[in-house]
N, C-alpha and C positions, 0 to 999 in steps of 0.2 A: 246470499240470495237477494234480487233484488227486490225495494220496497215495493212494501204495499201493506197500508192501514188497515188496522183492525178493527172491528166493530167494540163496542164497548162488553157487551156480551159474553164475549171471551173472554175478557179479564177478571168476569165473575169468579170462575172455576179454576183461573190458572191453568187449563191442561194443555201442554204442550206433547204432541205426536212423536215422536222420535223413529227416526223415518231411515232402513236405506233404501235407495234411489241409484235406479244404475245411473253411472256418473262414472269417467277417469278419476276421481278424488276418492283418497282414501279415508275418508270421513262418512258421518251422518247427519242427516240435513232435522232439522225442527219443522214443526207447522202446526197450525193453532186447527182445531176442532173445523168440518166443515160447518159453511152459515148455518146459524137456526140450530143447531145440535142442544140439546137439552143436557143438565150436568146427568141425566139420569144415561141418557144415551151415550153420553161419554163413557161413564163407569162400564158400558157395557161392552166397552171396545176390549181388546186382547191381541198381545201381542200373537203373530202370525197371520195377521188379516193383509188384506190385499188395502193398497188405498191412492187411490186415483188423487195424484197433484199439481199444481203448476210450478213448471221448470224454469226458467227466464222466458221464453217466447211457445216454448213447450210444455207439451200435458205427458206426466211420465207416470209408470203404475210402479210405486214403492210398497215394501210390504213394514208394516206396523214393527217395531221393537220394543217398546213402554213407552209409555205413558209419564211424563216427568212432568214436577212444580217450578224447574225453572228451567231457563235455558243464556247461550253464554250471545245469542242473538237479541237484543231488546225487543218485548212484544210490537211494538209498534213496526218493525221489520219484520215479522215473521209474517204470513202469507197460510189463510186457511187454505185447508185441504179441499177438495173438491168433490170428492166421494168416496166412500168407505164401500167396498163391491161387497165382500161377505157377512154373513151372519156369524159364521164362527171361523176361526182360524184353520186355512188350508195348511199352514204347518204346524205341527207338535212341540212343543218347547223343549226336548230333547235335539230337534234338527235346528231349531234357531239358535241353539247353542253351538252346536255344530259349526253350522254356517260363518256365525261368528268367531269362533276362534279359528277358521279355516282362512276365515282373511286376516285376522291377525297375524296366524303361524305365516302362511305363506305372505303375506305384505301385499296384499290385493285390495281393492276398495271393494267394499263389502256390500253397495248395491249391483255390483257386475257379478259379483260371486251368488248373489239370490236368481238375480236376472239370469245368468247363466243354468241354474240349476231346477229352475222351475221351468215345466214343458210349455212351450210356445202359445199354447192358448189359453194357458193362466198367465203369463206375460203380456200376451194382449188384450187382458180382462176379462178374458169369455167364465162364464158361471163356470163353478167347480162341483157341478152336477153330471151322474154317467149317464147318457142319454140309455132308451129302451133298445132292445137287442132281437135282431131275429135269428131263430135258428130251425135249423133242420130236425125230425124224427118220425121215425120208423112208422108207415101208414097201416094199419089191420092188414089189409094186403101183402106188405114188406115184411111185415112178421114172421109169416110164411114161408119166407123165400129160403129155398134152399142152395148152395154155394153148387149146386150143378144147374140152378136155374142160372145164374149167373158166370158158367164156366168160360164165355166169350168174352167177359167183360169184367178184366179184373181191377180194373180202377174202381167201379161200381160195388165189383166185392169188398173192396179196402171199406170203403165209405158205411156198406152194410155191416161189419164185424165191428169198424169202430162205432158206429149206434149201436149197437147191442152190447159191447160193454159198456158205455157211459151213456147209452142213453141221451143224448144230443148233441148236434154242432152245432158252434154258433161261428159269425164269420171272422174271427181271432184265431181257433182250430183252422180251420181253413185256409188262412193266412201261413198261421207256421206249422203247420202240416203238407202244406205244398199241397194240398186235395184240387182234383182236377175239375172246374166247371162245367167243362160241360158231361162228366161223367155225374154231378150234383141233378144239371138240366134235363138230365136225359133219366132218373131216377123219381124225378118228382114228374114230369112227362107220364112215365107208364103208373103214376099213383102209388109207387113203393116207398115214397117219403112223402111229408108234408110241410110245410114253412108257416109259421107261428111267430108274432111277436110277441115278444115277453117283456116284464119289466125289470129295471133295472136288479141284477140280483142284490140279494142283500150276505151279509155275515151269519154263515150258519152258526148251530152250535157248537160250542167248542169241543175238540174230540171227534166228530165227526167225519175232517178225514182221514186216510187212512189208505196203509197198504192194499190193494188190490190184489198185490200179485206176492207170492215166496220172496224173499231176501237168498240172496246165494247162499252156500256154507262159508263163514269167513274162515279164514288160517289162524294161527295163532297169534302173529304179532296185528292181523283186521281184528280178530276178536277185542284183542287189550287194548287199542286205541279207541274203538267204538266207543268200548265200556269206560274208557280215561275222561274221552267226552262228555258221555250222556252225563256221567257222574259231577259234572262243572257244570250243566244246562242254568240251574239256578243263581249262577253269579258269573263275572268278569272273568275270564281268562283265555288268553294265547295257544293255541296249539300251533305246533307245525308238524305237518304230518308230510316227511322226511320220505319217501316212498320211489322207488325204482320206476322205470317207465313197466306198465302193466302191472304193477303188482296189487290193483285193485283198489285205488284212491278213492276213484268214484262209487262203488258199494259200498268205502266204509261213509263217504255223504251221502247216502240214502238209507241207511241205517243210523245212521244219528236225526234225520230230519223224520222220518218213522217216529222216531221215539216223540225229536221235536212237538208233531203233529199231535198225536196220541194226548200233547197235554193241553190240545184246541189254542196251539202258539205257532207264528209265520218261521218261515227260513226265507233268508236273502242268498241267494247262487250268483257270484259275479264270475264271468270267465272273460279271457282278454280280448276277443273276437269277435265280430259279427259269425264268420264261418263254422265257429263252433257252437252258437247258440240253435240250432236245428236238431244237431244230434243229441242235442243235451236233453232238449224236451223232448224229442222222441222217449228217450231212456226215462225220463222222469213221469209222461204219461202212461207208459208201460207199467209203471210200478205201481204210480198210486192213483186214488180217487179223489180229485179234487181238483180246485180250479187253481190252474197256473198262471200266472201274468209274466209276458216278457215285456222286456223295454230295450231298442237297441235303436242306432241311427236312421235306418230304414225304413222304419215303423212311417205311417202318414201323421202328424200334427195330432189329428182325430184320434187314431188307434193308442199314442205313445201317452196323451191324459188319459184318456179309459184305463190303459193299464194302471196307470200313478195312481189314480182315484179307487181304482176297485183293492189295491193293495194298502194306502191307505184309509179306506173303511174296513179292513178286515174280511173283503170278499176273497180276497186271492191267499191261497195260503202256502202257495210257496211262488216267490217271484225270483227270472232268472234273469239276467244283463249282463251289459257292459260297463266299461267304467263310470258314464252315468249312473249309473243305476243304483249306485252306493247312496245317491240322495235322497230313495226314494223311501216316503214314510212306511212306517207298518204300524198296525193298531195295535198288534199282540205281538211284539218280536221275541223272537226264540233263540236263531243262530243266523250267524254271518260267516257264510266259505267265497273265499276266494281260492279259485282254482288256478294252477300255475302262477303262483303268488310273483316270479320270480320276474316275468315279461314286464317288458321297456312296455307296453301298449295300455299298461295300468296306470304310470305317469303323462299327464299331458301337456302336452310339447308347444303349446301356446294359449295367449289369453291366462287363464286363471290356471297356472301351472301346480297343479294338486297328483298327489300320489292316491290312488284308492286303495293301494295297500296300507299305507299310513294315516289314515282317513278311515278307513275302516278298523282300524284299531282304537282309534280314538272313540269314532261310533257305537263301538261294541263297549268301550268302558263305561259309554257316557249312559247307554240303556242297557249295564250291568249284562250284558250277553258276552255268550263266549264264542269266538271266530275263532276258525282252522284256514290258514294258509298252509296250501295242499302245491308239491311241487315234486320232481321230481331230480328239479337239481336249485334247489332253495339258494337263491340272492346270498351274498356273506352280510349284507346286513340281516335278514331275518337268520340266518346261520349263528352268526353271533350270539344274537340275544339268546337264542336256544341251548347256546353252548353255557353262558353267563349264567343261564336259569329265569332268565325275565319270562321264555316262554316255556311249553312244554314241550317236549321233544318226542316225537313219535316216527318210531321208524318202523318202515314198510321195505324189507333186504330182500326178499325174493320176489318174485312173479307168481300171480294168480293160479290156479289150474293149474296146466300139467304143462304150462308153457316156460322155458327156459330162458333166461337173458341172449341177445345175441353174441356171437363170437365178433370182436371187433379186431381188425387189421390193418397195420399202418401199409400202403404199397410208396413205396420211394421211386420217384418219378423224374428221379436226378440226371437217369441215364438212361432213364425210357422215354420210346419215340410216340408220341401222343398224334392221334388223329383225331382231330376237334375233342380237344381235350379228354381222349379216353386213350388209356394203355392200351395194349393188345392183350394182356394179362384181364383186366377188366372186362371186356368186350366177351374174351371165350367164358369167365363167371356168369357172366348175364344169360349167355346162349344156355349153360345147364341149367341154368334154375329156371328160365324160362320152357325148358324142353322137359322138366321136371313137372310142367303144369301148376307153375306157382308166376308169381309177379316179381316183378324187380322196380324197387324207386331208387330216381335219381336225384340227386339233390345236387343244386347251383341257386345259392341266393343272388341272382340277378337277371331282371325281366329284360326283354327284348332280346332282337340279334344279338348286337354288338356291341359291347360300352363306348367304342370308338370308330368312328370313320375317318379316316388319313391317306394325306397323298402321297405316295409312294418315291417321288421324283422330290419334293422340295421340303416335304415335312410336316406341311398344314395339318393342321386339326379340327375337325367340325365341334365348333363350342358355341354354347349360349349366350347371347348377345345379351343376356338381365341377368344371367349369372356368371360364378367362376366356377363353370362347369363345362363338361364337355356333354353335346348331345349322342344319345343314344340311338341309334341305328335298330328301326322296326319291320321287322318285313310286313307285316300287317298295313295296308295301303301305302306301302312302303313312305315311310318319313321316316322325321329326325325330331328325337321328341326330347326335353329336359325331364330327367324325373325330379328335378326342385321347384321348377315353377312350372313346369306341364305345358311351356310354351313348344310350340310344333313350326314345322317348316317341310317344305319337301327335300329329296333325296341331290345334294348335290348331284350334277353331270358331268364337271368338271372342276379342278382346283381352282378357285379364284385367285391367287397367287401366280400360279407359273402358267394356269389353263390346261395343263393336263389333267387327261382322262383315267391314268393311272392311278386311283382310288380302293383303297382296300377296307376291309373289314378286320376291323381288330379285336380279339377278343370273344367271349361268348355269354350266351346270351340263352334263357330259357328255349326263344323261338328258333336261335340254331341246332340247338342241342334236340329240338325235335324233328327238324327235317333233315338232319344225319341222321336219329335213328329210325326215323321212317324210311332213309333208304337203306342202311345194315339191316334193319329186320322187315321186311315188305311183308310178311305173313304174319306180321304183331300188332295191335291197336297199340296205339304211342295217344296218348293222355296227357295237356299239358294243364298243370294248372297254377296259376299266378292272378295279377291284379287284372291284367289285360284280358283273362279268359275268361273271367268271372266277372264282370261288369253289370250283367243284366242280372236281375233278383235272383232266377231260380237257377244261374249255372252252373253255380258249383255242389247243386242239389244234383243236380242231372249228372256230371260228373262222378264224383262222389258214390251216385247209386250204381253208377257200371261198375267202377272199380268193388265195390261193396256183393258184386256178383262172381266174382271170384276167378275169374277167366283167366288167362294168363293175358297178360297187359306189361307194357313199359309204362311209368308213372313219372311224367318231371316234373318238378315243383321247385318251388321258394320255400320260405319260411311258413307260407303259410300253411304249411304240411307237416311241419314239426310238430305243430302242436294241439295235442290230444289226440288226434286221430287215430281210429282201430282199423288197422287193418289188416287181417287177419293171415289172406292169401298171399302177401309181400312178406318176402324169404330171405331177399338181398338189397339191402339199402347200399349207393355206388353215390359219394362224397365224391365231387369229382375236382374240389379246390379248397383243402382246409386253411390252406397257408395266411389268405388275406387279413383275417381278423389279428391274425398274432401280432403284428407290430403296428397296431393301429396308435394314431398319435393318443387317444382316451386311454385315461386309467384303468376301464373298465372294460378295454377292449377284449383281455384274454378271460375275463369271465364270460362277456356275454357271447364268447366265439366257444369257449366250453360247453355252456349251457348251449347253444345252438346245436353243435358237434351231438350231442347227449340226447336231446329230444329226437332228433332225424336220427340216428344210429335204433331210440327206440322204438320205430318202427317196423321192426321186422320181427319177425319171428314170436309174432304175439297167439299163435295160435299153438295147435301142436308141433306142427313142423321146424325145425331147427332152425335160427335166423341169422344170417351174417352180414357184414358188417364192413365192407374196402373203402378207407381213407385215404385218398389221392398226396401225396403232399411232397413237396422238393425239400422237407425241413424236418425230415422223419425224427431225427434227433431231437427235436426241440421239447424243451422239458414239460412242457403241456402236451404237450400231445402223449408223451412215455406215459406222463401220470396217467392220465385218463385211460389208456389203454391196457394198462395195465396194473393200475389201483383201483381205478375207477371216482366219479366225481367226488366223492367225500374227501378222499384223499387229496385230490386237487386242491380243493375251497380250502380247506384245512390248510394246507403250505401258504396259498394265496393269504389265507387269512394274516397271517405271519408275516407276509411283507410289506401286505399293507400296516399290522402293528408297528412295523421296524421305520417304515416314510411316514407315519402319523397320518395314513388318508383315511378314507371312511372307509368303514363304522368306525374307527378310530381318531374322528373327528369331522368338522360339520362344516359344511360347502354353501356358497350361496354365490351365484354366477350375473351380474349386468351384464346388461345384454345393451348396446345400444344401437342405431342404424338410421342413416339417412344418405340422402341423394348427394349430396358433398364428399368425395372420397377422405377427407382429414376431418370432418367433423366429427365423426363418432371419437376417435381417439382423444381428438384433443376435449371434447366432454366430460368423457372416463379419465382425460388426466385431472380435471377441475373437481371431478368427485371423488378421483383418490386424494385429493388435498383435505377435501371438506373430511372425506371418514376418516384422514388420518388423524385430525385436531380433533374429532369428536371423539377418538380412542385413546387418545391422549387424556380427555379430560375424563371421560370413564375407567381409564385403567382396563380396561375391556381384553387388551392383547389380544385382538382378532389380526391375523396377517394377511397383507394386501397385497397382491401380485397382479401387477398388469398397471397399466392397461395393453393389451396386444392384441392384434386385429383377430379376425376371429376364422378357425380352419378354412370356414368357407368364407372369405372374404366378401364378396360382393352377394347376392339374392334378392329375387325380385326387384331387380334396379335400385337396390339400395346396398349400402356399404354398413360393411360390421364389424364391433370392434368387440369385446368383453374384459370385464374386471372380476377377478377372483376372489373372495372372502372365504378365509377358513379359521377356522376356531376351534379349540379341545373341547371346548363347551358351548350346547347348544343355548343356554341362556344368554351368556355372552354377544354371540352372532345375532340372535336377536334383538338385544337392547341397541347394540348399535344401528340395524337396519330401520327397527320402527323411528331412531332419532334421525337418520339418513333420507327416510323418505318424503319426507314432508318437504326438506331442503331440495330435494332437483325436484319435486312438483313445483316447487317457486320459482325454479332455475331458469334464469331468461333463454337458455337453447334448449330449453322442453319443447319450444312451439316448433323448431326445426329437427332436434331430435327425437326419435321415438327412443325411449330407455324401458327395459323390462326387468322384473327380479326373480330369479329362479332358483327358489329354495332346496334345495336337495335335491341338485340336478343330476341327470340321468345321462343326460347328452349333451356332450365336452363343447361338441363340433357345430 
């Protein structure tokens, strides 16, 4: 830090702040008491406080870690603080634990990782007070009202039924309940509601809330897992709750968080999506009485602290998110579920590269809770440990109700004539089930027209000029869009190459696949839903609720329909490309193309109706696909398990991936060759036997105008991997090509490519 003297005053008490501070450096910074601080006022500080300090020419918000008697800075260099914002600490010493060993594990500097994880307006000082709140309820008049007074106007009824079970809205309800304003306007207009502000609520008693509404009947293997859990509530431990698509996951987490409640303790619900955090709380305030906090990216700055704050004073008693949301405190915690434990959307793919399923393990040890990782085709790493005994193993083999698994079918497409990627075998499937009065989804994980546009005469390829990528072809204002760096262009006219206007479309693409079957079925509603349809907040709400009305519908989607989603009146789920995942160059490719395959197959047939199941593929033989269809997943993971034991990859041993990139096309490599030299001598001198592979440029070579290489580190043991990276890192932050290159570390990486 640069100097700056100290007052003499300081040196009375010796107290030194121990500070992180977002900063690139993987360290923490020192600073003396701000001026004037009494030794009494010192003593009164605590770690988790927020504390305004100066940065070389910058004023930056660090938050408090201890308080020390010396430091390895000479006083006379160290630089007081400049203001201490709270009175008492915004985090809990459970999450500053956390935090910290999060930068450890992962090899993150540890003031980007606080920075990162506290909500925007405690980053930029704002008090960590919930402001007062207005809400709506039901006027002497509204009391009244009977649902034939209201027969014309059923957004208004929605609004009147939910004040009369909970007795108020406030504008959080509102928000994710998608309640319609001016169905709000037009109810306080004729004096059937009222508007009131109220003050901040507080933490009720404990006990307090509670189911509302009957719990299903569980089965027998919902029963024994319930009672596996509730019976662990008072200490640490693992479940994985092993459970088929439908077979009832989510009642048996509403029946553990019942119990949870019952003993006036929070539950944390992480699920991997913005898309699925709607129905979730639908389902959650159906059940109980009580106040919910979500937190996801779309929240405003304002709404996303209120929830953090009201869940960390104990207002909110059950809070439900996204992978943020694992950071968020709770005053009484009870249980931690993650749902679909298994999704890539739980590891984050840049900046401070943290898994929340691993992170939420650690969380639940650290404040003696016990977490369920709930999936329905469980990772082989949480598989493992379940098999090993690390965790508990609960499996859920049948389906809920009276609903049957779907019948799944491989169709071999080797020698059939496909029109925009559908058999004719396929095509007359759809037409019965549709003419049956049921729904049919399609499934193609990939957005737009066309993955490629090509000139038919010379060859060309329309590709990204900042990436090694080819642009995707959109009908939607018709362009050419990158899905890596989202740069755009208009639609070729001609080849720039030869000048020909001979241009084709290659490939398929969500938005083809729906104007083929908007013209085969002209008397069908065709449904598409992906990134590009769902853009604006409420559209995949609006969506969503058609399909949720049961009509007969075509439905095309991406992934993002795999998962979780009920949908009751879909009969025939129609795979119309299994092949691509299979020989993907990632290790990991034929599981996450299983588990893909597994989710979107368990879409169908979740109701009473019988559900099937057409998998498209030129590769019918291939032995993932035989397993799956005809073992089904366990038996899959299982074999896989085995070959990953027989190549020593993971869970059978521990990854950690550099990452480096810059505008030089040879610099990243030749970088990554200089740090394989350095970790080779540092494993030498440790005996560590970590093995080093690479340096090799990286699948996608170039991105956002920069160039990418990566370095591989794998080890039998996770300690190992570690000692070497905390000795490693310090050396390339000294590294004189840190200023030209950017280098990243990605501890138990997800994604090869």
């Amino acid at each position: 830090m640069p100097e700056q003297h100290a007052n003499t005053p300081h040196e009375a008490f010796a107290a030194i702040l121990r500070l992180a501070v977002p900063s690139p450096l993987r360290r923490t910074f020192d600073y003396l008491p701000p001026q004037g601080y009494s030794s009494t006022q010192v003593a009164e500080l605590k770690p988790g406080m927020r504390v305004r300090v100066p940065f070389g020419s910058r004023t930056l918000i660090g938050v408090l870690l201890s308080l020390e008697a010396e430091s390895t800075v000479t006083v006379e260099k160290l630089r007081p603080a400049l203001e201490v914002l709270d009175a008492e600490p915004v985090l809990p010493p459970s999450l500053l634990e956390l935090y910290l060993w999060s930068a450890q594990y992962y090899q993150h500097p540890p003031g980007d990782v606080f920075h990162t994880m506290l909500p925007a307006l405690l980053r930029q000082g704002n008090r960590a007070e919930r402001p007062g709140r207005k809400v709506w309820q039901l006027s002497e008049t509204g009391q009244q009202l009977t649902d034939e007074d209201l027969r014309r106007a059923p957004r208004q009824r929605e609004i009147v039924e939910f004040l009369r079970e909970h007795g108020a809205l406030d504008k959080s309800a509102v928000t994710e309940l998608d309640i319609s304003a001016s169905a709000l306007i037009a109810l306080q207009a004729n004096g059937f509601i009222v508007m009131e502000e109220r003050p901040p609520p507080v933490a009720g008693v404990q006990g307090t809330a509670h189911a509302v509404r009957q719990g299903l009947t569980l089965n027998a293997e919902q029963e024994s897992a319930v009672s596996t859990i509730v019976a662990c509530l008072d200490h640490f431990q693992c479940h994985l709750l092993d459970g088929i698509t439908g077979s009832g996951k989510t009642e048996v987490y509403l029946q553990v968080i019942a119990a949870v409640l019952a003993q006036g303790r929070q539950a944390l619900v992480l699920v991997p999506e913005i898309s699925l955090t709607p129905q979730t709380i639908a389902r959650f305030r159906q059940r109980f009485q009580c106040r919910i906090a979500v937190l996801h990216s779309r929240l405003t700055d304002s709404e996303r602290l209120n929830a953090w704050l009201e869940a960390r004073d104990g207002v909110a008693d059950i809070v439900i998110g996204t992978r943020s949301a694992l950071f968020t405190p709770l005053q009484r915690p009870g249980i931690l579920i993650l749902d679909e434990e298994h999704d890539s959307s739980f590891k984050q793919q840049d900046g401070f590269r943290y898994s929340a399923r691993d992170l939420g393990i650690v969380r639940a040890r650290t404040e003696d809770i016990s977490i369920v990782l709930g999936s329905a085709t469980p990772s082989l790493e949480s598989l493992h440990n379940a098999l090993s005994g690390r965790y508990t193993h609960l499996h859920l083999r049948g389906r809920a109700g009276e609903a049957n698994p779907p019948a799944l079918r491989l169709l071999d497409t080797t020698h059939e004539v496909l029109t925009e990627g559908f058999s004719g075998i396929l095509l007359q499937q759809m037409r019965e089930h549709l003419a049956r009065g049921n729904q049919v989804l399609v499934f193609i994980n990939r957005r737009g027209f066309a993955p490629t546009l090509q000139c038919a005469d010379c060859g060309w390829v329309a590709e990204c000029t900042h990436c090694a990528a080819r642009m995707t072809l959109h009908r939607t204002q018709a362009h050419l869009r990158c899905h890596h760096c989202d740069a755009r262009r208009p639609v070729d006219r001609f080849c720039p190459l030869c000048k020909s206007r001979n241009l084709q479309a290659l490939g398929l693409g969500t938005q083809r696949i729906e104007q083929f079957l908007e013209e085969q079925f002209a008397d069908t509603r065709v449904l598409r839903v992906d990134r590009d349809s769902t853009r604006r907040k409420n559209d995949l709400d609006v969506l969503l609720n058609e399909v949720h009305q049961g009509k007969p519908c075509l439905l095309i989607g991406t992934q993002m329909l795999a998962k979780g989603h009920h949908f009751p009146a879909v009969t025939l789920v129609a795979i119309l490309d299994a092949d691509a995942g299979l020989f993907s160059a990632d290790f990991r490719g034929q599981e996450h193309t299983a588990q893909l395959l597994m989710q979107v197959a368990g879409r169908a047939g979740r109701a009473g109706a019988p559900g099937e199941v057409v998998i498209q593929t030129r590769h019918a033989s291939h032995q993932t696909l035989q397993t799956l269809v005809t073992e089904g997943y366990g038996a899959f993971a299982r074999s896989l398990l085995e070959e990953r034991r027989a190549a020593g990859m993971p869970p059978f041993s521990h990854l950690a991936l550099l990452r480096a990139e810059a505008v030089s096309a040879k610099a990243p490599e030749e970088f990554l060759a200089q740090v394989r030299e350095l970790a080779g001598e540092l494993n030498a001198q440790m005996g560590s036997g970590v093995q080093i592979l690479g340096p090799l440029p990286s699948p996608m070579e170039k991105r956002h105008n920069r160039f990418r290489a990566q370095l591989l580190l794998q080890s039998p043991q996770r300690p190992a991997l570690q000692q070497l990276l905390t000795a490693l890192c310090p050396l390339l932050e000294a590294h004189k090509s840190s200023r030209t290159v950017r280098w990243s570390v990605d501890v138990d990486p997800q994604d090869m490519i």
